[in-house]
Backbone atoms as SQL, in Angstrom:
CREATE TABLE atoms (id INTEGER PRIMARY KEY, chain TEXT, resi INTEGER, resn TEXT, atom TEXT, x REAL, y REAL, z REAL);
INSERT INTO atoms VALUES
  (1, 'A', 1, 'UNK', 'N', 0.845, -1.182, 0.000),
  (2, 'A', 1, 'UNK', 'CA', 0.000, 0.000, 0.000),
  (3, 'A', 1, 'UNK', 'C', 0.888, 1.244, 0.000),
  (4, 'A', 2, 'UNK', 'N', 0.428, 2.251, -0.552),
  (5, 'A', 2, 'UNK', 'CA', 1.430, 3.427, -0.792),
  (6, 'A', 2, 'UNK', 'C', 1.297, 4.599, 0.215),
  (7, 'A', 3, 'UNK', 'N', 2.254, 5.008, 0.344),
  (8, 'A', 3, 'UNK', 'CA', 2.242, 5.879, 1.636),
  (9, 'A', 3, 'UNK', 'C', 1.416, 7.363, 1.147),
  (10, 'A', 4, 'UNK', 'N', 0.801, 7.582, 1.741),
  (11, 'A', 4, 'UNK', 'CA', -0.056, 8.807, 1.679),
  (12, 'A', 4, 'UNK', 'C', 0.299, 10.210, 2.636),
  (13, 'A', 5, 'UNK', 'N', 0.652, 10.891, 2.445),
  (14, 'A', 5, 'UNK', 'CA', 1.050, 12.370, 3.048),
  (15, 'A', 5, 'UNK', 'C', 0.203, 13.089, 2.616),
  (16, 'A', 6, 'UNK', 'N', -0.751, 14.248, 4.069),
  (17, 'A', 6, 'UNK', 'CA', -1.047, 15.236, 3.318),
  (18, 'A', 6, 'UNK', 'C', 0.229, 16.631, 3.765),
  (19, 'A', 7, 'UNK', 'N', 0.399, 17.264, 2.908),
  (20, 'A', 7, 'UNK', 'CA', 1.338, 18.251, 3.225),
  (21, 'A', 7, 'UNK', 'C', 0.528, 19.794, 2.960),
  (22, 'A', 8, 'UNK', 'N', 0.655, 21.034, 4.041),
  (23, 'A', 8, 'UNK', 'CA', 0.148, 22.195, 3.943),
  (24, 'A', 8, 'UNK', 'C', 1.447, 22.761, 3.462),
  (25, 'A', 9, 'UNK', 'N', 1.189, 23.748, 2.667),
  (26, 'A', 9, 'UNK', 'CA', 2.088, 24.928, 2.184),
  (27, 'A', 9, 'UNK', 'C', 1.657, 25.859, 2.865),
  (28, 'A', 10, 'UNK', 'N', 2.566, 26.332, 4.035),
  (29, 'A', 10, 'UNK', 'CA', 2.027, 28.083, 4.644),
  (30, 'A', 10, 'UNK', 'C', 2.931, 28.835, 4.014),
  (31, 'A', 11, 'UNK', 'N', 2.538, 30.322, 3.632),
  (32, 'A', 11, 'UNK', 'CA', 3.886, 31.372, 3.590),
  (33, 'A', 11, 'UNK', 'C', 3.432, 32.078, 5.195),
  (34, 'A', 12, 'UNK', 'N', 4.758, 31.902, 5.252),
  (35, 'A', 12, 'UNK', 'CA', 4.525, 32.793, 7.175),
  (36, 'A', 12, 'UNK', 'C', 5.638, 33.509, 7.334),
  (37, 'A', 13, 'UNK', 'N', 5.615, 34.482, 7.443),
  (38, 'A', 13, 'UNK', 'CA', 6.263, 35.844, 7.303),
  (39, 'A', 13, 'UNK', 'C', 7.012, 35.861, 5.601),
  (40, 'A', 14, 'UNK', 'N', 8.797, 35.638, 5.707),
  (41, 'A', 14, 'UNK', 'CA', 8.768, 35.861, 4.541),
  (42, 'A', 14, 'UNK', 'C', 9.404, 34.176, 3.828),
  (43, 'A', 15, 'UNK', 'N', 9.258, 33.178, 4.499),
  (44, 'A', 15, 'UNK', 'CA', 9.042, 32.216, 3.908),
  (45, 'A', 15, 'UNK', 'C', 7.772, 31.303, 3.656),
  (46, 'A', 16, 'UNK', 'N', 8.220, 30.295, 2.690),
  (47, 'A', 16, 'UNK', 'CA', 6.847, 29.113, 3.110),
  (48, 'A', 16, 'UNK', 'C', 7.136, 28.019, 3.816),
  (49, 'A', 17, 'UNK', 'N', 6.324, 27.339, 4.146),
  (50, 'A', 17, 'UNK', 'CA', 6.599, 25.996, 5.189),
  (51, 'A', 17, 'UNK', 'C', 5.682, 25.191, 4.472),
  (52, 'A', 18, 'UNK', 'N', 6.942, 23.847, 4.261),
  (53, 'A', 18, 'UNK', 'CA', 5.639, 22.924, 3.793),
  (54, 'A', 18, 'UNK', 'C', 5.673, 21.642, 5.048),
  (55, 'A', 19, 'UNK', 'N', 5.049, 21.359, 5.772),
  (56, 'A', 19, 'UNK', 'CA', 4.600, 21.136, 7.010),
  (57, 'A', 19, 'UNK', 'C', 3.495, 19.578, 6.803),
  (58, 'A', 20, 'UNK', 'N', 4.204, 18.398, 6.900),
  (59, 'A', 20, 'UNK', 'CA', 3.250, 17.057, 6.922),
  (60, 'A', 20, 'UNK', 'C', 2.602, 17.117, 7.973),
  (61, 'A', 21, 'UNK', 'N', 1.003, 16.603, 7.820),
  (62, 'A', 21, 'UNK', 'CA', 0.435, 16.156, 9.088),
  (63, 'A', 21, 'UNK', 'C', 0.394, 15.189, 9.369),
  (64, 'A', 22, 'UNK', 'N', 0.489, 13.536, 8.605),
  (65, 'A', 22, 'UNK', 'CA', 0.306, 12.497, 9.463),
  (66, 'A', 22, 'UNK', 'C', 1.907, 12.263, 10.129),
  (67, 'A', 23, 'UNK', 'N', 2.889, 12.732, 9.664),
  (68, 'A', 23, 'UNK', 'CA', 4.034, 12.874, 10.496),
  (69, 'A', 23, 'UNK', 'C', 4.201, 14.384, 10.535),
  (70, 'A', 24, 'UNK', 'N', 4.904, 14.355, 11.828),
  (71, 'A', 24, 'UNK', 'CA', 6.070, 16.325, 11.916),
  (72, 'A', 24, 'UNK', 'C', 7.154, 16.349, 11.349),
  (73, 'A', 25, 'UNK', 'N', 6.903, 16.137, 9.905),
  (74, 'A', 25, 'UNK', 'CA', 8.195, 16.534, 9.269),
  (75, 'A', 25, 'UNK', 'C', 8.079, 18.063, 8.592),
  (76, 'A', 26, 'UNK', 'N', 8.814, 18.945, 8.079),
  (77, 'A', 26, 'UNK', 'CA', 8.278, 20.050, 7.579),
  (78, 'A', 26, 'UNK', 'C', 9.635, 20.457, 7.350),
  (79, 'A', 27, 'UNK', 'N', 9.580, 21.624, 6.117),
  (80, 'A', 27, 'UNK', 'CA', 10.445, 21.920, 5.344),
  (81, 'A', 27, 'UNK', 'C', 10.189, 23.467, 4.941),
  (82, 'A', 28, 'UNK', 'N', 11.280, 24.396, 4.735),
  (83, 'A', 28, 'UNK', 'CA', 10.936, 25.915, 4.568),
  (84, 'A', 28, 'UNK', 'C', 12.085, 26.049, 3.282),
  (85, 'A', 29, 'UNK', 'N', 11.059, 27.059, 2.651),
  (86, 'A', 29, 'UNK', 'CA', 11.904, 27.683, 1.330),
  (87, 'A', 29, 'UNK', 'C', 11.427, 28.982, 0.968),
  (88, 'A', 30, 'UNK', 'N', 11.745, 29.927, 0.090),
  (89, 'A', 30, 'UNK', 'CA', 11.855, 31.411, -0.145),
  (90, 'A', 30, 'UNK', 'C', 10.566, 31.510, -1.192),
  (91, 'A', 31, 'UNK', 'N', 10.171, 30.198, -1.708),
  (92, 'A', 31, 'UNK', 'CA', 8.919, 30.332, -3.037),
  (93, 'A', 31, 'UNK', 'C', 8.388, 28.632, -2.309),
  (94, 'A', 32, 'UNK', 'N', 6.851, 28.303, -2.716),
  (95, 'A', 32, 'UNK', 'CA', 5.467, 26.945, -2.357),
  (96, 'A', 32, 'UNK', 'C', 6.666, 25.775, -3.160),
  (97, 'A', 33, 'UNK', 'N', 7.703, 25.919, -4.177),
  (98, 'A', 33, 'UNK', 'CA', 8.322, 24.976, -5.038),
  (99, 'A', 33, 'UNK', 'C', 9.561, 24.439, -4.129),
  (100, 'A', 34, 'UNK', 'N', 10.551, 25.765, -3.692),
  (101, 'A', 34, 'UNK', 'CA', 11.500, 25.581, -3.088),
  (102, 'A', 34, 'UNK', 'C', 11.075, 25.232, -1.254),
  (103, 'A', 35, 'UNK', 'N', 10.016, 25.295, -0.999),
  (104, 'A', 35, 'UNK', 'CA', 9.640, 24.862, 0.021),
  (105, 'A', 35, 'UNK', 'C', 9.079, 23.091, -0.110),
  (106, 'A', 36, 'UNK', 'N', 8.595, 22.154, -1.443),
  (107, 'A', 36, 'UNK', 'CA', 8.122, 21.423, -1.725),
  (108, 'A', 36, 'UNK', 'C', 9.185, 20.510, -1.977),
  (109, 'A', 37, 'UNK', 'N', 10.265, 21.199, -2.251),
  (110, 'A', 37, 'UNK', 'CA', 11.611, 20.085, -3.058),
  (111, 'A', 37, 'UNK', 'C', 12.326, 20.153, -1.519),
  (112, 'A', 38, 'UNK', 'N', 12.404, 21.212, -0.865),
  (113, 'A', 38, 'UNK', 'CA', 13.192, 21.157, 0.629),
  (114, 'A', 38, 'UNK', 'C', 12.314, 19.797, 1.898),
  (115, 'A', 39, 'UNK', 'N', 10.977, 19.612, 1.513),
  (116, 'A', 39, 'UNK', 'CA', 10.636, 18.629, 2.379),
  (117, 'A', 39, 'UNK', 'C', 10.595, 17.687, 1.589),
  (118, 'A', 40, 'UNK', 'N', 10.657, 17.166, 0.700),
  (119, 'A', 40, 'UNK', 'CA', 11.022, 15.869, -0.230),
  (120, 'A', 40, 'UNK', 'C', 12.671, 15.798, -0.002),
  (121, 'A', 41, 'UNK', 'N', 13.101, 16.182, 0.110),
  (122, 'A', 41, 'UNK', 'CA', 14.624, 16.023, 0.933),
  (123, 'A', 41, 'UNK', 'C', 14.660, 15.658, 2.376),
  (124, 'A', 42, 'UNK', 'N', 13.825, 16.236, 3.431),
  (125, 'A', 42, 'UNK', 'CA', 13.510, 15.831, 4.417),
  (126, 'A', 42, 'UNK', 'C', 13.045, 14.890, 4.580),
  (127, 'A', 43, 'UNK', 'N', 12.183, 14.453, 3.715),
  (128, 'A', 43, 'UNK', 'CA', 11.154, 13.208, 3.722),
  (129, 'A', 43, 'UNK', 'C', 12.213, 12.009, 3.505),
  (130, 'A', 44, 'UNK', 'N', 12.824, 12.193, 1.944),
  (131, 'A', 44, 'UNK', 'CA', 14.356, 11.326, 2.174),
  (132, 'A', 44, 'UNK', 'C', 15.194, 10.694, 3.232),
  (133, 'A', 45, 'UNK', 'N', 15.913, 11.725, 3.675),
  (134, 'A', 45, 'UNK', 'CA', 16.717, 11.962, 4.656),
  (135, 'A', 45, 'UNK', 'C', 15.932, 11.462, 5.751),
  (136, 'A', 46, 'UNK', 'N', 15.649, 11.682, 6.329),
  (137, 'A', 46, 'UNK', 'CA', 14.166, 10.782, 7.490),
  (138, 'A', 46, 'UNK', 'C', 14.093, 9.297, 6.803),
  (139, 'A', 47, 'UNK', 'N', 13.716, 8.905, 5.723),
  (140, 'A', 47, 'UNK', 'CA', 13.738, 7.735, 5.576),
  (141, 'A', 47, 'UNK', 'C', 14.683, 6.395, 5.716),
  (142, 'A', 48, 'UNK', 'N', 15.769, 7.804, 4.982),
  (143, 'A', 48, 'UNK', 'CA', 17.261, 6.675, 4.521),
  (144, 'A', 48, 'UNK', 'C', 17.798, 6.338, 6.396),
  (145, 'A', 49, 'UNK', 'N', 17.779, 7.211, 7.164),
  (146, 'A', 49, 'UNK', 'CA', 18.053, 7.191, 8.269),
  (147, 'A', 49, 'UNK', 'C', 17.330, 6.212, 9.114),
  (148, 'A', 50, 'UNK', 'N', 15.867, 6.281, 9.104),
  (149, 'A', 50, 'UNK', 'CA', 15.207, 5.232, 9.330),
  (150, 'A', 50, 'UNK', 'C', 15.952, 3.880, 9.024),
  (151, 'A', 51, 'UNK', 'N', 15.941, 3.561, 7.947),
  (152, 'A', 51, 'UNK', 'CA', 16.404, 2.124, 7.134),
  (153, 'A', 51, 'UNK', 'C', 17.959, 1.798, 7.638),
  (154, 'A', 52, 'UNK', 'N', 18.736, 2.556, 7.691),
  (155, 'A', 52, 'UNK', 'CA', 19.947, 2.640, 8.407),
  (156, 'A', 52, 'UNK', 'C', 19.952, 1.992, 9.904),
  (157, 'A', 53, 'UNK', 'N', 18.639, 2.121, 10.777),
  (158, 'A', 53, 'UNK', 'CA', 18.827, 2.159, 12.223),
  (159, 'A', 53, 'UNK', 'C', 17.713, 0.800, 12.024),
  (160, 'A', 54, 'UNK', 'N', 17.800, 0.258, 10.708),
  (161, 'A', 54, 'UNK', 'CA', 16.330, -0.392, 11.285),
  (162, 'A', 54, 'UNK', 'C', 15.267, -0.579, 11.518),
  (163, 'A', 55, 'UNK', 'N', 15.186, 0.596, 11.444),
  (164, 'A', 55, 'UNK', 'CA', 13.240, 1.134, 11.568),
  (165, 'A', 55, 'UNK', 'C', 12.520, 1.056, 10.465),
  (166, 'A', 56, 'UNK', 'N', 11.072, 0.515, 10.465),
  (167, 'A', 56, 'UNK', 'CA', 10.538, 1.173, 9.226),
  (168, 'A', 56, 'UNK', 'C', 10.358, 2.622, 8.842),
  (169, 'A', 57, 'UNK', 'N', 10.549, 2.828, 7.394),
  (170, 'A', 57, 'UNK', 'CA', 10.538, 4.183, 7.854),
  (171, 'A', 57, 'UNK', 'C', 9.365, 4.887, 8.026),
  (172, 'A', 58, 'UNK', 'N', 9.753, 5.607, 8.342),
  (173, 'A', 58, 'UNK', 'CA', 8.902, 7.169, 9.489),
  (174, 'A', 58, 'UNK', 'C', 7.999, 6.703, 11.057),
  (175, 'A', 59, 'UNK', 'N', 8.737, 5.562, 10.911),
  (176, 'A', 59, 'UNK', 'CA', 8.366, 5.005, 12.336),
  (177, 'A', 59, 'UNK', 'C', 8.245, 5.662, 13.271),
  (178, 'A', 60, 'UNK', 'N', 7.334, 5.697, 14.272),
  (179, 'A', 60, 'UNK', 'CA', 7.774, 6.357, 15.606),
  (180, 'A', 60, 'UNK', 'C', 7.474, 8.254, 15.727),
  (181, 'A', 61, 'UNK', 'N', 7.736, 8.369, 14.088),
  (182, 'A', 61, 'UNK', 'CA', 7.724, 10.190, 13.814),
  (183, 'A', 61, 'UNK', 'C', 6.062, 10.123, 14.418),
  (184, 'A', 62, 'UNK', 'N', 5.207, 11.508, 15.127),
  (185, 'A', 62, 'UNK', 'CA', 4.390, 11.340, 15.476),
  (186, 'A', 62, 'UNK', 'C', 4.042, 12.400, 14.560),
  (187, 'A', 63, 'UNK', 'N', 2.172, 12.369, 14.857),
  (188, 'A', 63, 'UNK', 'CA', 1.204, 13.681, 13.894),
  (189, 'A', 63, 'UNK', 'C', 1.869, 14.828, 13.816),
  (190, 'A', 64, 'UNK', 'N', 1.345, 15.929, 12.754),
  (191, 'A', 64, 'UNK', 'CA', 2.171, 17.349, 13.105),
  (192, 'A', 64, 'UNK', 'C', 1.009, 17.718, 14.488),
  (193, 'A', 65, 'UNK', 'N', 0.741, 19.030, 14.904),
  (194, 'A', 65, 'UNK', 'CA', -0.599, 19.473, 16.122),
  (195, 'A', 65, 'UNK', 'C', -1.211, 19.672, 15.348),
  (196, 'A', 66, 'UNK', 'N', -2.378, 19.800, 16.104),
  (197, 'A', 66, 'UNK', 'CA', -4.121, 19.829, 15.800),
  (198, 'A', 66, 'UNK', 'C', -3.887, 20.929, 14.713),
  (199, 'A', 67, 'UNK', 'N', -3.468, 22.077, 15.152),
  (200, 'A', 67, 'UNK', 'CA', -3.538, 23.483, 14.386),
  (201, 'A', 67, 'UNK', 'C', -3.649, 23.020, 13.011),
  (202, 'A', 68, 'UNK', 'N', -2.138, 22.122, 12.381),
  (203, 'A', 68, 'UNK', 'CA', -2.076, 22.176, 11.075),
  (204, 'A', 68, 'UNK', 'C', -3.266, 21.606, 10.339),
  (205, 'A', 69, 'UNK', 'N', -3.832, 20.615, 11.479),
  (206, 'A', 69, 'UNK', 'CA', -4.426, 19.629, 10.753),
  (207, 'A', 69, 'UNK', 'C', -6.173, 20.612, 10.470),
  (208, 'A', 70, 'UNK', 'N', -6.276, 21.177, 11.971),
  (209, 'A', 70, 'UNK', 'CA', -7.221, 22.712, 11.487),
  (210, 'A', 70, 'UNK', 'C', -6.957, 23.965, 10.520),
  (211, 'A', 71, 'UNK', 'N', -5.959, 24.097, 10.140),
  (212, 'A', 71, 'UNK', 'CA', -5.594, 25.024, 8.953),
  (213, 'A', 71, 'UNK', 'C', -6.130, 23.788, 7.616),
  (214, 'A', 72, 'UNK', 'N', -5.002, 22.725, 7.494),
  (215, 'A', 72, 'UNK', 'CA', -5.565, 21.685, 6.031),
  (216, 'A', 72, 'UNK', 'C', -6.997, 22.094, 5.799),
  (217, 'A', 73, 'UNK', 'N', -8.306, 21.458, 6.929),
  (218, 'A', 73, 'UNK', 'CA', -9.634, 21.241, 6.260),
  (219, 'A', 73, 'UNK', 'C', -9.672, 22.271, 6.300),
  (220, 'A', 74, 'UNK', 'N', -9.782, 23.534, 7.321),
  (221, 'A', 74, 'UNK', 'CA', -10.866, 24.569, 7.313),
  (222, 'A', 74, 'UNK', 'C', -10.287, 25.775, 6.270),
  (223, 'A', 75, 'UNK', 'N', -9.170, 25.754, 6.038),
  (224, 'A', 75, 'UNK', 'CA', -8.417, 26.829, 5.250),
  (225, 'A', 75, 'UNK', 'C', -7.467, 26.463, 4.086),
  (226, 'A', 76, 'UNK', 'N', -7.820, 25.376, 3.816),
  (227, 'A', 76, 'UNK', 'CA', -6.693, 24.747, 2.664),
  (228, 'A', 76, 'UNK', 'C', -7.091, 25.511, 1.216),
  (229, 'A', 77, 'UNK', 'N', -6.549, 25.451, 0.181),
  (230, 'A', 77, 'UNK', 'CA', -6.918, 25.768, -1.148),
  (231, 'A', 77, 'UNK', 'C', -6.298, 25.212, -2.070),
  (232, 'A', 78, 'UNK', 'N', -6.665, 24.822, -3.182),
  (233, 'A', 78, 'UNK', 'CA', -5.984, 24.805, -4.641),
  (234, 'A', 78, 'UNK', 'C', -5.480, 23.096, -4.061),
  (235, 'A', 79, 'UNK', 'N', -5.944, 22.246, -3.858),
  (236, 'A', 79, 'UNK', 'CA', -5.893, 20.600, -3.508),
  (237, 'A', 79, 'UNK', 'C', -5.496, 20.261, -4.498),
  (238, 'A', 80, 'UNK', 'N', -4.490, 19.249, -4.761),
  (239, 'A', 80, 'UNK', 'CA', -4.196, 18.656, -5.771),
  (240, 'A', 80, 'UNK', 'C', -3.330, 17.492, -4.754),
  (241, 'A', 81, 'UNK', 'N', -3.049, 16.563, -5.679),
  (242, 'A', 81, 'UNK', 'CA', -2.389, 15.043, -5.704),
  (243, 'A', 81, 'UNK', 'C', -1.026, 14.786, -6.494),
  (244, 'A', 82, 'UNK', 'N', -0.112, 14.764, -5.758),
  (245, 'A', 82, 'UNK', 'CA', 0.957, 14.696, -7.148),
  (246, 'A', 82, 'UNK', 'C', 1.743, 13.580, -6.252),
  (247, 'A', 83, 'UNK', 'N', 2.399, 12.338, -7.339),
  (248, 'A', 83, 'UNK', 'CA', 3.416, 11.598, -6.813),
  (249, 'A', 83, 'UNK', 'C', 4.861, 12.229, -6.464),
  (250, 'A', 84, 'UNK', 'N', 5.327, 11.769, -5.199),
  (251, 'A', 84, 'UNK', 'CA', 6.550, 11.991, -4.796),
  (252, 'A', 84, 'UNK', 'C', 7.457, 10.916, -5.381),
  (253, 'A', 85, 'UNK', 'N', 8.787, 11.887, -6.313),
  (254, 'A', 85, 'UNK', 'CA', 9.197, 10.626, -6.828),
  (255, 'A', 85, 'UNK', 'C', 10.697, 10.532, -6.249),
  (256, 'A', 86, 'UNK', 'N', 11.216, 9.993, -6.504),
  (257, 'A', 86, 'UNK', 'CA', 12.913, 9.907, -5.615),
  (258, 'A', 86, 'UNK', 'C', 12.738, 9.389, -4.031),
  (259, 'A', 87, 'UNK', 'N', 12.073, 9.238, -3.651),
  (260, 'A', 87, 'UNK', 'CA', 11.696, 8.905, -2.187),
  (261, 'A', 87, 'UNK', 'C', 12.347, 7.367, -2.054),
  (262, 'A', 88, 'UNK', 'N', 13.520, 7.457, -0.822),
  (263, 'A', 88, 'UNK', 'CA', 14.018, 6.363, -0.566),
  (264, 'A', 88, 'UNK', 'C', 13.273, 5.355, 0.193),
  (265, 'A', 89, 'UNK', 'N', 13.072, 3.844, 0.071),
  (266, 'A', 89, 'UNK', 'CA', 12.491, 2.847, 1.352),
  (267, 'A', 89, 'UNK', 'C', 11.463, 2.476, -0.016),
  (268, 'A', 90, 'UNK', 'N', 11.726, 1.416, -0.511),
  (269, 'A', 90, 'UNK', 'CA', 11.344, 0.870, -1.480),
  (270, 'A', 90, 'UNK', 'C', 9.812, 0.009, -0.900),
  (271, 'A', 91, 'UNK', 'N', 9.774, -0.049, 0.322),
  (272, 'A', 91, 'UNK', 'CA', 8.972, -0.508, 1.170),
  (273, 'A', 91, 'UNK', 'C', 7.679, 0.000, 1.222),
  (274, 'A', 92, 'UNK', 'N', 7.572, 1.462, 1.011),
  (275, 'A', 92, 'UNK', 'CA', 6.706, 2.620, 1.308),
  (276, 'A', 92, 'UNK', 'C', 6.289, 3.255, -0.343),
  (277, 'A', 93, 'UNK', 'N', 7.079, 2.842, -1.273),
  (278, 'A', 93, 'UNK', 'CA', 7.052, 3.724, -2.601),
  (279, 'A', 93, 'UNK', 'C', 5.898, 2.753, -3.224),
  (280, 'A', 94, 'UNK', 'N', 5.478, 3.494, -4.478),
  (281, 'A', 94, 'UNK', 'CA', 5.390, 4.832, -4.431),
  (282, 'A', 94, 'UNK', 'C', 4.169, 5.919, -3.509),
  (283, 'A', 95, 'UNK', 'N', 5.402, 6.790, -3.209),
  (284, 'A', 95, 'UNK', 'CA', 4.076, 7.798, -2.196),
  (285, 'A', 95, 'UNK', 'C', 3.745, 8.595, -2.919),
  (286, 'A', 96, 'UNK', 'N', 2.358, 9.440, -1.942),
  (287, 'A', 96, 'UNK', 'CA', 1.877, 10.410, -2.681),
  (288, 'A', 96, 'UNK', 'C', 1.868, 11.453, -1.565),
  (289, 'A', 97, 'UNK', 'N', 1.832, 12.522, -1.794),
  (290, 'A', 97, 'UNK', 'CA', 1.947, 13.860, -1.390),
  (291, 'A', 97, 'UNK', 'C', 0.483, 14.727, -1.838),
  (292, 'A', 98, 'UNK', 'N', -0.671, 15.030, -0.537),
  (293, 'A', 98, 'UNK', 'CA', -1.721, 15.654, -1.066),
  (294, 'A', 98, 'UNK', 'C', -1.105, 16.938, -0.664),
  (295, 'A', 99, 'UNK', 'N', -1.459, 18.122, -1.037),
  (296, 'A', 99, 'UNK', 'CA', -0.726, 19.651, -0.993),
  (297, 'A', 99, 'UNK', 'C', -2.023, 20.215, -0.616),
  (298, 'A', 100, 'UNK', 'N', -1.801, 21.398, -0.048),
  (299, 'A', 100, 'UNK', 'CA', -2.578, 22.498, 0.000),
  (300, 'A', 100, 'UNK', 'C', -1.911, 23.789, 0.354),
  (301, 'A', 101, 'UNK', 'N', -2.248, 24.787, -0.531),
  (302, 'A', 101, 'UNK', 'CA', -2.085, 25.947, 0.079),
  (303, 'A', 101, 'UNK', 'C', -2.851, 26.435, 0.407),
  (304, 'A', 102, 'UNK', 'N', -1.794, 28.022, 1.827),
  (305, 'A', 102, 'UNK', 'CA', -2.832, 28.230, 2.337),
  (306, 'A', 102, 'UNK', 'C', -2.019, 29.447, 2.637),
  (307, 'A', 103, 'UNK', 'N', -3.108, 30.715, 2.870),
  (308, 'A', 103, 'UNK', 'CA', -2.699, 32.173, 2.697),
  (309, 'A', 103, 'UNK', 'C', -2.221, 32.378, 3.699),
  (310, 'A', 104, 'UNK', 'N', -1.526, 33.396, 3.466),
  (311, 'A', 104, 'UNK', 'CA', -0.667, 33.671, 4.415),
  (312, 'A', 104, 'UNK', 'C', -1.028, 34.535, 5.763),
  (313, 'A', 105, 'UNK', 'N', -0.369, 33.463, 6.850),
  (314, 'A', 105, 'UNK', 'CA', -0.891, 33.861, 8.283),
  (315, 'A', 105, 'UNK', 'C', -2.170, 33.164, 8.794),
  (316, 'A', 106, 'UNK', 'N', -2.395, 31.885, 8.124),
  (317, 'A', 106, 'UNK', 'CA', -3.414, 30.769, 8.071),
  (318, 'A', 106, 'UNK', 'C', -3.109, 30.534, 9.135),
  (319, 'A', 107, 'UNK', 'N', -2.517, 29.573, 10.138),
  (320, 'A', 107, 'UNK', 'CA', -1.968, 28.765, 10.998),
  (321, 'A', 107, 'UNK', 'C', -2.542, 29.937, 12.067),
  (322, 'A', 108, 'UNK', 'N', -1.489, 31.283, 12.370),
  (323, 'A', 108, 'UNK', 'CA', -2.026, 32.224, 13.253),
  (324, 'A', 108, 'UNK', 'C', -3.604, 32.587, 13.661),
  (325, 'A', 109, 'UNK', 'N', -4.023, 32.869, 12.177),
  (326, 'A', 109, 'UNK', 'CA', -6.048, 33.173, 12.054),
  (327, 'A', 109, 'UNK', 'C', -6.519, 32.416, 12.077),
  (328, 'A', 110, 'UNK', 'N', -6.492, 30.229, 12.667),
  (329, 'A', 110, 'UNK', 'CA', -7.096, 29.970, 12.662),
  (330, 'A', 110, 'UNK', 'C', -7.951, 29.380, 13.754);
């Protein structure tokens, strides 16, 4: 079965955060793209490390908080589905990555 992520895009102040909720992994960049390729590196890196120690990966990583997961439904926009590709742990592939953005200062107003 393929691993499913939903991931929020915030811009919060003068970056964005792209921020998983069924794990706390999260990633910041200067533009929603360079914030999207910076947590697909994280997501990596978390994995390969996992597999290294043994673990399945993203074992153990827990939810992001309630907040994000109240920003996703109540304030999300522009939903889409795209495969994550390069993702190490052959175990878990292929994943998918649901996205949302969300305007800026979402997380704070909500």
């Amino acid at each position: 079965m393929p691993l499913v992520l939903h991931v929020l895009i915030l811009h919060e102040g003068n970056c964005w955060v792209a921020q998983a909720l069924e794990v706390e992994i999260a990633a910041q960049g200067r533009s929603p793209e360079v914030a999207r390729k910076a947590f697909l590196q994280a997501l990596s890196a978390q994995m390969r490390m996992d597999r290294a120690h043994g673990r399945r990966p993203l074992q153990g990583i827990p939810p992001a908080p309630d907040e994000y997961w109240d920003v996703f439904f109540k304030r999300g926009r522009n939903l889409e589905q795209m495969i994550v590709e390069g993702v190490e742990g052959n175990d878990v592939s292929p994943a998918y990555m649901i996205q949302a953005i969300a305007e800026e200062g979402a997380l704070a107003s909500s």
